[in-house]
HTML snippet that shows the backbone in 3Dmol.js (N, CA, C, O; Angstrom):
<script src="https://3Dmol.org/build/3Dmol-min.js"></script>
<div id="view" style="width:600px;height:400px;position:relative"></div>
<script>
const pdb = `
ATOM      1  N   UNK A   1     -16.192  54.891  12.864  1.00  0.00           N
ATOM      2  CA  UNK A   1     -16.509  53.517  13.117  1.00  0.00           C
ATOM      3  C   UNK A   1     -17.529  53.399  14.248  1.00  0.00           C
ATOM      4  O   UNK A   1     -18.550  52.720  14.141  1.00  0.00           O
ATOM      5  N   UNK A   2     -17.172  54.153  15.424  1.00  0.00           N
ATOM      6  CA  UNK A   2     -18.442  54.454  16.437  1.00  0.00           C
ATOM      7  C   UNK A   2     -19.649  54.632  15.725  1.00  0.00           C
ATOM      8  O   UNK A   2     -20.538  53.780  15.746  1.00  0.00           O
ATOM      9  N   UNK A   3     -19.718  55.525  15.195  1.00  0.00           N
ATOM     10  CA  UNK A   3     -21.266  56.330  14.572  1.00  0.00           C
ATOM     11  C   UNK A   3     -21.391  54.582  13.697  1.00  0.00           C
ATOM     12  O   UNK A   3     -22.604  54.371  13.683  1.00  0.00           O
ATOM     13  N   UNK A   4     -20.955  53.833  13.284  1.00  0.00           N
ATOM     14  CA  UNK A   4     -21.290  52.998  12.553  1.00  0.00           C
ATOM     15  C   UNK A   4     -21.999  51.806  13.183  1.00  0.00           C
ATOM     16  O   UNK A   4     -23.147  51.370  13.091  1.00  0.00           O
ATOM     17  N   UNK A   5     -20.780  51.389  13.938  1.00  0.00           N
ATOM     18  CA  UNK A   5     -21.951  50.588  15.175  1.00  0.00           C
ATOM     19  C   UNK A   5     -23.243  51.094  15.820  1.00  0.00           C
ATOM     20  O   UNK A   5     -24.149  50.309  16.098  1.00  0.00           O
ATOM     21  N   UNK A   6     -23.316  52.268  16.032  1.00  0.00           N
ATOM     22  CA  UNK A   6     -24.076  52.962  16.766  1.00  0.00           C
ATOM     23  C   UNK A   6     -25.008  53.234  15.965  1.00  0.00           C
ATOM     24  O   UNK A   6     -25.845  54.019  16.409  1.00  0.00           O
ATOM     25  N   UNK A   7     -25.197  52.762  14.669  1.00  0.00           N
ATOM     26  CA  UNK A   7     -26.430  53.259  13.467  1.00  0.00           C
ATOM     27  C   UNK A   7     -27.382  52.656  13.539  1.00  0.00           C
ATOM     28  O   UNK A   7     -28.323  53.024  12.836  1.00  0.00           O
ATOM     29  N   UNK A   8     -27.567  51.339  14.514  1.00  0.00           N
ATOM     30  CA  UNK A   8     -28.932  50.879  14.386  1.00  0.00           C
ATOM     31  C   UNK A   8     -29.063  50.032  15.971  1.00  0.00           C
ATOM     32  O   UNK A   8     -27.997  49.889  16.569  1.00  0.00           O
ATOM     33  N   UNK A   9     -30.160  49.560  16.545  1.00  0.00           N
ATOM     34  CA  UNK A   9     -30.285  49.444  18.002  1.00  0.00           C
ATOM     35  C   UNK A   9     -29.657  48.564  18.670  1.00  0.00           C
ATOM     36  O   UNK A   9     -29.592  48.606  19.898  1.00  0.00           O
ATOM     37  N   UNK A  10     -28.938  47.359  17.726  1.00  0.00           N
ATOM     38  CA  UNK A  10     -28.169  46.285  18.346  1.00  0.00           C
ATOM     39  C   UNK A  10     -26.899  46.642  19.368  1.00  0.00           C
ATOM     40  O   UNK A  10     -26.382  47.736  19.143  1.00  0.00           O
ATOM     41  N   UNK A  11     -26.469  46.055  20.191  1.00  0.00           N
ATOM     42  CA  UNK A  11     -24.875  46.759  20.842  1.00  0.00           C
ATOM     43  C   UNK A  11     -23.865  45.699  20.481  1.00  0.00           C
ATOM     44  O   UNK A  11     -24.173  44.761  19.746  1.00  0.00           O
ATOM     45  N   UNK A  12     -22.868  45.820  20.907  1.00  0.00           N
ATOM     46  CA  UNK A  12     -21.998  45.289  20.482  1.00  0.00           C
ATOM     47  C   UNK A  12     -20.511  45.373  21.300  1.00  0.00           C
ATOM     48  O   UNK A  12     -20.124  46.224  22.101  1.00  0.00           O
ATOM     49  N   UNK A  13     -19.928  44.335  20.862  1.00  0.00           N
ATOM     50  CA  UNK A  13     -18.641  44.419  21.893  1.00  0.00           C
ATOM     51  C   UNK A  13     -17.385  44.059  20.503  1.00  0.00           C
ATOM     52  O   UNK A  13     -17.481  43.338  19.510  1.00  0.00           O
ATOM     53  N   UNK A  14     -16.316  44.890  20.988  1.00  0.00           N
ATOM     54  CA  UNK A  14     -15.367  45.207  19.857  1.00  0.00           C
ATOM     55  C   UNK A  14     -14.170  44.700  20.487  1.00  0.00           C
ATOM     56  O   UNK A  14     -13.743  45.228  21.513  1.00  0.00           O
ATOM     57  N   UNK A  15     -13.461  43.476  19.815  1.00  0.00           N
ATOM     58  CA  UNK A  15     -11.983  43.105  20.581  1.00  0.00           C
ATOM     59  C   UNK A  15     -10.993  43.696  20.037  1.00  0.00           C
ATOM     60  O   UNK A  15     -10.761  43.223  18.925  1.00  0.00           O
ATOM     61  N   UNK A  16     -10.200  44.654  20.379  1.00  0.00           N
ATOM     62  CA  UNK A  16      -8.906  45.530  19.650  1.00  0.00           C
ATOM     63  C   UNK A  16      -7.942  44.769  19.496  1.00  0.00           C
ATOM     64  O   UNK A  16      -7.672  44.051  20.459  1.00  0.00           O
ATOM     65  N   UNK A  17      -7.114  44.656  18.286  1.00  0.00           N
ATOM     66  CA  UNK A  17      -6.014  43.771  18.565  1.00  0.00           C
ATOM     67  C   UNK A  17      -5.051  44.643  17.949  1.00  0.00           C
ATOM     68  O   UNK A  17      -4.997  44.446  16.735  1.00  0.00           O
ATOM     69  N   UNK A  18      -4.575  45.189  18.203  1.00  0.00           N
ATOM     70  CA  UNK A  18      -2.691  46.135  17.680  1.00  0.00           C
ATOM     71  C   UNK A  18      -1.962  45.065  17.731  1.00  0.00           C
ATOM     72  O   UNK A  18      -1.890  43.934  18.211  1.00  0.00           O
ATOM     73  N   UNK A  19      -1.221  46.159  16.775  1.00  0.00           N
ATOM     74  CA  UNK A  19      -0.043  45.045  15.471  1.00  0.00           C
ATOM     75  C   UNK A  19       1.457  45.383  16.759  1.00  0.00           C
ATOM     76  O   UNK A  19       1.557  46.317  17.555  1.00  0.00           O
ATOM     77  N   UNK A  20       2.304  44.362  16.543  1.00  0.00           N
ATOM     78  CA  UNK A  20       3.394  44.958  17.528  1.00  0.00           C
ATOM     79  C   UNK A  20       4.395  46.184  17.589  1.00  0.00           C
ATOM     80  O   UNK A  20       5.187  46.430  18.498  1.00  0.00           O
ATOM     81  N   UNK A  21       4.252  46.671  16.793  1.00  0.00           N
ATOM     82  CA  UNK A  21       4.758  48.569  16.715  1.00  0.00           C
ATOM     83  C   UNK A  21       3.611  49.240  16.902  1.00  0.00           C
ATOM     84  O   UNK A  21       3.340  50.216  16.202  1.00  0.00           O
ATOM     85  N   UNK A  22       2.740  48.766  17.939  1.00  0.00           N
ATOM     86  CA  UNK A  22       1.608  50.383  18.040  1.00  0.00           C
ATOM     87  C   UNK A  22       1.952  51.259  18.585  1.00  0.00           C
ATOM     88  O   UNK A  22       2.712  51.088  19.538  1.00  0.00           O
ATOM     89  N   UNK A  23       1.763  51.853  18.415  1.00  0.00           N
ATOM     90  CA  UNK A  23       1.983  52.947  18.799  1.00  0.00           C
ATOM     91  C   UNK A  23       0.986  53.194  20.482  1.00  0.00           C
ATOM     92  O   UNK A  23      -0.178  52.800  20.560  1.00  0.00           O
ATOM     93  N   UNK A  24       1.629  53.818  21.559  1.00  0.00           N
ATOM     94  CA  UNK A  24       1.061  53.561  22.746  1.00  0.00           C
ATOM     95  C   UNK A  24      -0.123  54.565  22.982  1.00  0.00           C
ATOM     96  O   UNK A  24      -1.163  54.501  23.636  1.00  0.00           O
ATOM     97  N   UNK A  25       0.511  55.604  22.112  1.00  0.00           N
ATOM     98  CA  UNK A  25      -0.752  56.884  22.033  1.00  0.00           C
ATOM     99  C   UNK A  25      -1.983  57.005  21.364  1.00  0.00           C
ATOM    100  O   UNK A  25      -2.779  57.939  21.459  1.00  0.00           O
ATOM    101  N   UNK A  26      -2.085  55.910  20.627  1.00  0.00           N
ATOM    102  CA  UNK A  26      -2.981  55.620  19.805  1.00  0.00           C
ATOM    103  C   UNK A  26      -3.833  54.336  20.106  1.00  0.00           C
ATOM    104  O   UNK A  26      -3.745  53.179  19.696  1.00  0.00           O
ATOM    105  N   UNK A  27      -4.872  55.099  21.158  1.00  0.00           N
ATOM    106  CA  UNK A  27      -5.601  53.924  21.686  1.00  0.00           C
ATOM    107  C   UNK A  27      -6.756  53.841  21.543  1.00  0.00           C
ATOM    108  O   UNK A  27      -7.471  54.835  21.670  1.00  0.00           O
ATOM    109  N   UNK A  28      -7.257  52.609  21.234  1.00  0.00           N
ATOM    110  CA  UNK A  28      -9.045  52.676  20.150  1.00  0.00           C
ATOM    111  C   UNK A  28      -9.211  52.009  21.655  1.00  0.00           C
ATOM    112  O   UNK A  28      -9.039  50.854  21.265  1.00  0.00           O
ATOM    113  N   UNK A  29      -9.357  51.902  22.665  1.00  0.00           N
ATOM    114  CA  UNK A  29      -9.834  51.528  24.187  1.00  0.00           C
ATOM    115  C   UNK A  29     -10.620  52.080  25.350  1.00  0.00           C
ATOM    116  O   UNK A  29     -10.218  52.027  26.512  1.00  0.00           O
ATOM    117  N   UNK A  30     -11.395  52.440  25.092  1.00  0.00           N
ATOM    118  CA  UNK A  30     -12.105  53.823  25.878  1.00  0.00           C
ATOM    119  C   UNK A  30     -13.450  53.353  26.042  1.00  0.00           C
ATOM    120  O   UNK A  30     -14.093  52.995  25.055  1.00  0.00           O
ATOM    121  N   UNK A  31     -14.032  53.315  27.431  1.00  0.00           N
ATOM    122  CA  UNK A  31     -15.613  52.830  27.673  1.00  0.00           C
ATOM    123  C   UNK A  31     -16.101  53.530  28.392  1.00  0.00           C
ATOM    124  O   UNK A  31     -15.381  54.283  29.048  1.00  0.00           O
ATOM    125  N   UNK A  32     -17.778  53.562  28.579  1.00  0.00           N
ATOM    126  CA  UNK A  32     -18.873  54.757  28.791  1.00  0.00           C
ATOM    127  C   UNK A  32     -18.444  54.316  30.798  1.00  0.00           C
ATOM    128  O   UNK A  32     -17.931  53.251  31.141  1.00  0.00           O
ATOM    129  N   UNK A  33     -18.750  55.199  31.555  1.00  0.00           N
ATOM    130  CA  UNK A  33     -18.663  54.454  32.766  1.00  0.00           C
ATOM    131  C   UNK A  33     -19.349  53.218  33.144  1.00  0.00           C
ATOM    132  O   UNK A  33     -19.044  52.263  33.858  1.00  0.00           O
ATOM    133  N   UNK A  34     -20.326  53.519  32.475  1.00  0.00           N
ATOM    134  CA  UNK A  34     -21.716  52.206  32.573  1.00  0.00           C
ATOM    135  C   UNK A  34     -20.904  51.472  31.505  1.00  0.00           C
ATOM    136  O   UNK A  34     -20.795  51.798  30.324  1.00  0.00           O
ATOM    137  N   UNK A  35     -20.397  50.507  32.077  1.00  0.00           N
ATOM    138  CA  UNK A  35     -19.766  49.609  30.446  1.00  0.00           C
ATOM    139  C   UNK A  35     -21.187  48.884  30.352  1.00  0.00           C
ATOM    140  O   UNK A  35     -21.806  49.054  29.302  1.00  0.00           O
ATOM    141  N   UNK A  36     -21.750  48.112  31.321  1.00  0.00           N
ATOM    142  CA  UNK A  36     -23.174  46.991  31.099  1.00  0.00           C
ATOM    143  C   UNK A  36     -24.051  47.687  29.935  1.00  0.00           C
ATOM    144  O   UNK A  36     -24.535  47.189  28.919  1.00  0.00           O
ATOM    145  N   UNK A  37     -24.096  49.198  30.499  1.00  0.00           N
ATOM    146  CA  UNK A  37     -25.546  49.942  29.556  1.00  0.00           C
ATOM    147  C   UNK A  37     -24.883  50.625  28.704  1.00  0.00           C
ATOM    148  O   UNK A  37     -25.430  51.633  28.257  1.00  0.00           O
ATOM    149  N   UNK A  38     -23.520  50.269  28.242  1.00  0.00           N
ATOM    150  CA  UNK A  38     -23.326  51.307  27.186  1.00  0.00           C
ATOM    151  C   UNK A  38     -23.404  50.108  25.549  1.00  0.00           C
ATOM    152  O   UNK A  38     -23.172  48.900  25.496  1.00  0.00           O
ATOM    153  N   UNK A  39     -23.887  51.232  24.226  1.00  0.00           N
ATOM    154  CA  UNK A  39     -24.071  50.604  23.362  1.00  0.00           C
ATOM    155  C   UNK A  39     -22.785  50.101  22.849  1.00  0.00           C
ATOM    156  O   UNK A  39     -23.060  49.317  21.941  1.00  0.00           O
ATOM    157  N   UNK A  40     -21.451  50.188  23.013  1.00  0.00           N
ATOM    158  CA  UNK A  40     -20.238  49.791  22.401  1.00  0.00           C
ATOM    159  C   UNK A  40     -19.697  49.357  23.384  1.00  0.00           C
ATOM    160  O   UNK A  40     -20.079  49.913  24.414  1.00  0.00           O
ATOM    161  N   UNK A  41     -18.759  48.384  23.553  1.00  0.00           N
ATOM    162  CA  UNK A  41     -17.958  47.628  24.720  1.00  0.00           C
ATOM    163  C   UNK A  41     -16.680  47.687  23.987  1.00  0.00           C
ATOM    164  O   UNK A  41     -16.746  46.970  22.989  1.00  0.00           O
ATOM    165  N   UNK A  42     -15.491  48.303  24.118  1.00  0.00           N
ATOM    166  CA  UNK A  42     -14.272  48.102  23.621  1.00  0.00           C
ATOM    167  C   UNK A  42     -13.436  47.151  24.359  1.00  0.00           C
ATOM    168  O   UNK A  42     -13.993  46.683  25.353  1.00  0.00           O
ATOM    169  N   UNK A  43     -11.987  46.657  24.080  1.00  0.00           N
ATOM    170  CA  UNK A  43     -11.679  45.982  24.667  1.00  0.00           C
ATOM    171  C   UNK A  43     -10.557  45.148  24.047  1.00  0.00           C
ATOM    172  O   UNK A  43     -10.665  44.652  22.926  1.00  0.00           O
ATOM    173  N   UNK A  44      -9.069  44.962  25.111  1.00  0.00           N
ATOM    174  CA  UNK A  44      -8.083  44.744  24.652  1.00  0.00           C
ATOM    175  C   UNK A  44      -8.203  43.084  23.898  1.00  0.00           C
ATOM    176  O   UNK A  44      -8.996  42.204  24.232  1.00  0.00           O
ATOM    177  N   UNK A  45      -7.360  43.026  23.022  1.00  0.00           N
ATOM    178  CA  UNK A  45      -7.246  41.584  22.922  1.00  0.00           C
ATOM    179  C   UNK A  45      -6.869  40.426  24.136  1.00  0.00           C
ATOM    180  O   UNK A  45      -5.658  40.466  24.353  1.00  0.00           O
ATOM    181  N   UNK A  46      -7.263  39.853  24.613  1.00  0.00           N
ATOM    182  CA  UNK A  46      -6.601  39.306  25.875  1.00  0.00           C
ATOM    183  C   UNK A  46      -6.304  37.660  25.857  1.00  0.00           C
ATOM    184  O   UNK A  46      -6.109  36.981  26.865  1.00  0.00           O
ATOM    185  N   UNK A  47      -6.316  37.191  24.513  1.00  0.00           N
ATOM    186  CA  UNK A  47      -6.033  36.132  24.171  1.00  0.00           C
ATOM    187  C   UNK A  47      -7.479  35.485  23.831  1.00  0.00           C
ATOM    188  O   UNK A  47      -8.513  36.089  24.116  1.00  0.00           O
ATOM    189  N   UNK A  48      -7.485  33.862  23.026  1.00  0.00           N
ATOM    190  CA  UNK A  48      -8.429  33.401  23.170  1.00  0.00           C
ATOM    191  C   UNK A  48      -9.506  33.128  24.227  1.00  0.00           C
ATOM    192  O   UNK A  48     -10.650  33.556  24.380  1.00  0.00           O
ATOM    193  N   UNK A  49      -8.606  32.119  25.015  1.00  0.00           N
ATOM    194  CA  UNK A  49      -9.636  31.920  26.536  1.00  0.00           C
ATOM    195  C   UNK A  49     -10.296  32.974  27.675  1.00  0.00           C
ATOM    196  O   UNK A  49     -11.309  32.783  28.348  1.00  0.00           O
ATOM    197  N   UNK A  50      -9.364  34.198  27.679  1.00  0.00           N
ATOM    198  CA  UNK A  50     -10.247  35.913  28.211  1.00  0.00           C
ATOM    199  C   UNK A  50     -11.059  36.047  27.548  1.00  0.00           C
ATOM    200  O   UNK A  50     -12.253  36.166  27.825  1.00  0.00           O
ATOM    201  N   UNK A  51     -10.515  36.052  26.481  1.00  0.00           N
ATOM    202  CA  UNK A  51     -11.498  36.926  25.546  1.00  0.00           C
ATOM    203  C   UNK A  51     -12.915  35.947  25.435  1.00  0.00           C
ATOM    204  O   UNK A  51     -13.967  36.564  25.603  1.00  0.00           O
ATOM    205  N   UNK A  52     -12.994  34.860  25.238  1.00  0.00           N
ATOM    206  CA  UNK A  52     -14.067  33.955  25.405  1.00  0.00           C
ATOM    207  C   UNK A  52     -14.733  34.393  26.930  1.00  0.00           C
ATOM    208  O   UNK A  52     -15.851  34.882  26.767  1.00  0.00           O
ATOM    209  N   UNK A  53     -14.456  34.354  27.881  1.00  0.00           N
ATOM    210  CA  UNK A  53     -14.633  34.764  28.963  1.00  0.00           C
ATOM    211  C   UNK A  53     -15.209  36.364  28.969  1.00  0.00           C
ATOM    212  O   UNK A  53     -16.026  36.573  29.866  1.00  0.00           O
ATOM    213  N   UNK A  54     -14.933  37.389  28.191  1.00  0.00           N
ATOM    214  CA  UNK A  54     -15.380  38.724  27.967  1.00  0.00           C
ATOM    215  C   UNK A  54     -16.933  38.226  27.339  1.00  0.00           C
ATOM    216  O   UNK A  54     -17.960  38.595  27.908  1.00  0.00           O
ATOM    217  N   UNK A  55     -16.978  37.308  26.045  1.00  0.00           N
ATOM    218  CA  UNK A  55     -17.460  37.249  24.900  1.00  0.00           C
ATOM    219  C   UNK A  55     -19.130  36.286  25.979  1.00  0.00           C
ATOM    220  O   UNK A  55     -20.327  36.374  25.705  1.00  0.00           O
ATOM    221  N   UNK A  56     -18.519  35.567  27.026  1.00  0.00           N
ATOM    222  CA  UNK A  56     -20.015  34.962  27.781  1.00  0.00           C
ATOM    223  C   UNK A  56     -20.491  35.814  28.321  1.00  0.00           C
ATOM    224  O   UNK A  56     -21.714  35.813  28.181  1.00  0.00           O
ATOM    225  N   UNK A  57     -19.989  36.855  29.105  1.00  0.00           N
ATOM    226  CA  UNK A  57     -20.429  37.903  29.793  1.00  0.00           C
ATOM    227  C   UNK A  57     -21.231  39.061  29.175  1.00  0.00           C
ATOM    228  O   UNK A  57     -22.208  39.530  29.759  1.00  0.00           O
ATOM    229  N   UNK A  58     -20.872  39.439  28.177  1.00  0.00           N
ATOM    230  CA  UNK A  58     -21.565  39.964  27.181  1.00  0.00           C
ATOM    231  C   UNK A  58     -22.327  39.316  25.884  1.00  0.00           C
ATOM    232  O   UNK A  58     -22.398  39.881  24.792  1.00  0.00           O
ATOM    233  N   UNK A  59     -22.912  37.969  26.205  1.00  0.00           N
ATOM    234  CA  UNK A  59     -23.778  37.183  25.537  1.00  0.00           C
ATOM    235  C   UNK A  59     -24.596  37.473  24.071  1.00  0.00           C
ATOM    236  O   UNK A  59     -24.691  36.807  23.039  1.00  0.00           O
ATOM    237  N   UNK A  60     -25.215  38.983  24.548  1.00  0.00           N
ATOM    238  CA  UNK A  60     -26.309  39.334  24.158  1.00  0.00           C
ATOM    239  C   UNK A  60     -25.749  40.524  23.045  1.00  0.00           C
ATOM    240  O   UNK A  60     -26.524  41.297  22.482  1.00  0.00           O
ATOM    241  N   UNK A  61     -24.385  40.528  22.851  1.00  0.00           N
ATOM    242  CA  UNK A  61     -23.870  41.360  21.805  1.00  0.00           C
ATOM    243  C   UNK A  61     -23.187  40.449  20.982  1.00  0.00           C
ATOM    244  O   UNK A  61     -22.752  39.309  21.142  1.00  0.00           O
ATOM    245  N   UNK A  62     -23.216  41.456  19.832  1.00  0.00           N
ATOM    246  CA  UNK A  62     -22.322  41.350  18.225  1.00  0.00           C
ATOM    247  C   UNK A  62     -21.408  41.707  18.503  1.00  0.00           C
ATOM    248  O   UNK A  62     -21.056  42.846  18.813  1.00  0.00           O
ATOM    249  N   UNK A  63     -20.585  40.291  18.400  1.00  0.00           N
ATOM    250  CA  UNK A  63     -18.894  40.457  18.814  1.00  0.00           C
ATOM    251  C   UNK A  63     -18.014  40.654  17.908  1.00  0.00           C
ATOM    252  O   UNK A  63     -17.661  39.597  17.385  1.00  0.00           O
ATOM    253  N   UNK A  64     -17.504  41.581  17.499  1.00  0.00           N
ATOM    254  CA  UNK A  64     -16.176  41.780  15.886  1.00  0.00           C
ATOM    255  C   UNK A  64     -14.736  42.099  16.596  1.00  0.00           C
ATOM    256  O   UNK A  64     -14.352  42.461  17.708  1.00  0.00           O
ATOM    257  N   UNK A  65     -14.298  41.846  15.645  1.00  0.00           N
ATOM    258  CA  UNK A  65     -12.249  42.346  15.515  1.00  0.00           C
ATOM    259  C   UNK A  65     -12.173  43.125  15.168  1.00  0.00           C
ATOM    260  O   UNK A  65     -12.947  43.246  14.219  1.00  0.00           O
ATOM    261  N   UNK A  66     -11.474  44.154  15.392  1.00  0.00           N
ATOM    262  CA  UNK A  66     -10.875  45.463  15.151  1.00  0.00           C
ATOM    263  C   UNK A  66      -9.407  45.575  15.126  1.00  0.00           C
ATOM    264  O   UNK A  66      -8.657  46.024  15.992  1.00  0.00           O
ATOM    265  N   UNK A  67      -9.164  45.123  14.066  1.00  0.00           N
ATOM    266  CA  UNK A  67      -7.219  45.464  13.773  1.00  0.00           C
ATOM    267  C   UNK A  67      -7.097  46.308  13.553  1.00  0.00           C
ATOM    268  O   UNK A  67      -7.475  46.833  12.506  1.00  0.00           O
ATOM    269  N   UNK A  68      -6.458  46.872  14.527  1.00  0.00           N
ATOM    270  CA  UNK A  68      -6.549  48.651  14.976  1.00  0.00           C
ATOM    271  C   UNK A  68      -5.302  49.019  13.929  1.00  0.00           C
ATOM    272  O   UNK A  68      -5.572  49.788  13.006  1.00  0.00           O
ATOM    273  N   UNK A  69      -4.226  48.604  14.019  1.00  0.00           N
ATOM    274  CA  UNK A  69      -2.875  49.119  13.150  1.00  0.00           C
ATOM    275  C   UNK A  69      -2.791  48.762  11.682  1.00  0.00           C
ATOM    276  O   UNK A  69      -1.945  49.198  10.902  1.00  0.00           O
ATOM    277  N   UNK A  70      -3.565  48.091  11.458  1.00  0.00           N
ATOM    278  CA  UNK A  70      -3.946  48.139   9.849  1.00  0.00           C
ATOM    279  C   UNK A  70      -4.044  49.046   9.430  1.00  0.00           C
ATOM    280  O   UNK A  70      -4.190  49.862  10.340  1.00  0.00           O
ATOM    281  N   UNK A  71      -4.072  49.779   7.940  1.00  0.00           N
ATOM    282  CA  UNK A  71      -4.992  50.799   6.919  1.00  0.00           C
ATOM    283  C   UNK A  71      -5.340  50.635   5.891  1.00  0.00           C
ATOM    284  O   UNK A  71      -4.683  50.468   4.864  1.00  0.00           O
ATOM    285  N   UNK A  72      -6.467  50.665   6.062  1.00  0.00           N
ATOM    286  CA  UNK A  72      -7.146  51.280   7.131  1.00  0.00           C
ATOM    287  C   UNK A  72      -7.443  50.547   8.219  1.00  0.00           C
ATOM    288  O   UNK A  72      -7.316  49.352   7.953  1.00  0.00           O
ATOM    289  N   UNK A  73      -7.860  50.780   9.577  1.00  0.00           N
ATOM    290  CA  UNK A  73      -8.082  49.927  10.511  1.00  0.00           C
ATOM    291  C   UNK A  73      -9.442  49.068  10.108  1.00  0.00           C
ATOM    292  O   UNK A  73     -10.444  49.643   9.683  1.00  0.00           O
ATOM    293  N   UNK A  74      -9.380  47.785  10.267  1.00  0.00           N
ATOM    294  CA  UNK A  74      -9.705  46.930  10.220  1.00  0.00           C
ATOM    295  C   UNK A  74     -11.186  45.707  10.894  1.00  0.00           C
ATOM    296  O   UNK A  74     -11.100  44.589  11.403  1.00  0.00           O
ATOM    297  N   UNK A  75     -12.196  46.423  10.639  1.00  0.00           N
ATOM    298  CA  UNK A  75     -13.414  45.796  11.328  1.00  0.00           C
ATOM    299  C   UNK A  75     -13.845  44.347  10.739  1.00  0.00           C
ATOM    300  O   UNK A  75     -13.990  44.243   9.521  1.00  0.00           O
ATOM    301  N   UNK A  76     -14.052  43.233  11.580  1.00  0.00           N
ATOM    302  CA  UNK A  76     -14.455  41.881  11.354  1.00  0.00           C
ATOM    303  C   UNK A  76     -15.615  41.504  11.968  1.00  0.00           C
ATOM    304  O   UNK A  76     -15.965  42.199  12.922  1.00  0.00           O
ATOM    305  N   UNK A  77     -16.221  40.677  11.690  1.00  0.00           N
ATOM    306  CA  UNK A  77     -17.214  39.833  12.782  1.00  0.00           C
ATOM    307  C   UNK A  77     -16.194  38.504  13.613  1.00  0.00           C
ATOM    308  O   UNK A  77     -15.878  37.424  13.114  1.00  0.00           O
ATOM    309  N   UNK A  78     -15.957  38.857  14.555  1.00  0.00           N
ATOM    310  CA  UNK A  78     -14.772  37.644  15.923  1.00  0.00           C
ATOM    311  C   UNK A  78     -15.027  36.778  15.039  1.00  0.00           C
ATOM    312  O   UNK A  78     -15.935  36.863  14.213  1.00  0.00           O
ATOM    313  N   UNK A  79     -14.127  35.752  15.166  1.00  0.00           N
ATOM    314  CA  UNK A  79     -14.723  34.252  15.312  1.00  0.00           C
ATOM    315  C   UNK A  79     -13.260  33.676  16.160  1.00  0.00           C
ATOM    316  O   UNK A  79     -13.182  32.504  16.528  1.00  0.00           O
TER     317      UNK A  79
END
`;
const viewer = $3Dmol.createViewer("view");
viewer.addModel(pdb, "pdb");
viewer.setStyle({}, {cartoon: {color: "spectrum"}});
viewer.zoomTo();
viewer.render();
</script>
């Protein structure tokens, strides 16, 4: 799914949302140290109004859902 976002020059910011049996070891959450300059922004679900708050800050990206505990896991465009 990385290599997929990462296939063409746009960046993007990804909101994770796990189902309530996730599993704790199984975490799609992981960012470059440079989160500003990195091409993928991951990132917990943190409700509507955070997450709106994530989603101004990072303006200038393609924002999708990622229902991580689905199967297969699950890529959207946010809304």
């Amino acid at each position: 799914m990385l290599k997929e976002l990462q296939a063409d020059e746009l960046r993007d910011l990804v909101i994770v949302t796990y189902g309530p049996d996730h599993d704790t070891l199984a975490e799609w959450v992981y960012n470059a140290a440079d989160i500003d300059a990195a091409t993928v922004v991951w990132a917990r679900d943190m409700g509507r109004e955070k997450n709106q708050e994530l989603i101004d800050y990072f303006k200038e990206r393609r924002v999708w859902g990622l229902f991580a505990d689905e199967v297969p896991p699950r890529l959207v465009p946010y809304k």
